[in-house]
N, C-alpha and C positions, 0 to 999 in steps of 0.2 A: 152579948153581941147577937144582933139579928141572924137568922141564916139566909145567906146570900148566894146566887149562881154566880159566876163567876167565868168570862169565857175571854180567852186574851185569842189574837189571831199576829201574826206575823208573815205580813206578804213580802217576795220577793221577786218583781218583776225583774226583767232583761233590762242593764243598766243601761242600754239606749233608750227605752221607755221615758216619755216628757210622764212627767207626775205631775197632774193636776194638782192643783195648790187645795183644794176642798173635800183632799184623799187625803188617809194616813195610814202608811205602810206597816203600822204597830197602832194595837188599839185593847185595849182592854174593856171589859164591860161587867160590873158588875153590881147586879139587879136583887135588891132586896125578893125573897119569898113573900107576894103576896097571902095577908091573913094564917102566919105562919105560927100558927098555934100547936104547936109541939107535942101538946098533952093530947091534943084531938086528931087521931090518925089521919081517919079521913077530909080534916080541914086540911092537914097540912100538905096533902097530897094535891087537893083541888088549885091548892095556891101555889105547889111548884109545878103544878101542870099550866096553868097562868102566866105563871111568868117563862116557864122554859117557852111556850108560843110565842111571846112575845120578842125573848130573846133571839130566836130562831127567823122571826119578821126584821128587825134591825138589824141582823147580821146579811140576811138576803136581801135588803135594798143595799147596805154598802157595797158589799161582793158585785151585786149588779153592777154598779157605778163603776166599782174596777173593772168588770170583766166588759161593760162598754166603752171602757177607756183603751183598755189593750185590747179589747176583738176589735177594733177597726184597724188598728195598727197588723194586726195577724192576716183580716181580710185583706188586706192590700198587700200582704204577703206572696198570699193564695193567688192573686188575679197574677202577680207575673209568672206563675209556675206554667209550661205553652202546656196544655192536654194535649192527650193522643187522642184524635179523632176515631171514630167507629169506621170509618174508609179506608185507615189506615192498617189495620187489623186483618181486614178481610185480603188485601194485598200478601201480606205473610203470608198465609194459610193456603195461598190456591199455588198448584204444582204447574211447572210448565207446561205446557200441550206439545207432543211432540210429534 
């Protein structure tokens, strides 16, 4: 058997979250060592350094796709929370005049 990376993820968004149909909340991946010659240290380093990038690239474009699926969902969160202005502040802080 080759040696292979091997990286599972399991997302759990907020069950009101719509799931894109071209997301999977469970995914597995797992990516032969390129040029993984076993007997030759430094070969075999070069090629799990290879493929862990690559793996590392394929996890970061899907996580993107998730995390621009539910960051617009969260953004629109954030727009109804009212802020407290900077006018409002200084109101507090000043003492009657008497």
């Amino acid at each position: 058997m080759a040696p292979v990376v091997s990286v599972t993820y399991e997302l759990k968004p907020p069950s009101d979250t719509p799931i894109p149909t071209h997301l999977n909340v469970t995914k597995t991946h797992e990516v032969p060592i390129a040029n993984a010659d076993v007997s030759n240290q430094k070969s075999y380093y070069e090629g799990l350094r290879t493929t862990v990038l690559r793996v590392k690239s394929t996890l970061g474009e899907e996580l993107t796709a998730w995390r621009d699926a539910v960051g617009k969902r969260e953004d629109n969160k954030e727009a109804r929370i009212p802020k407290k202005s900077d006018g409002d502040e200084d109101e507090e802080d000043e003492e009657p005049e008497e």
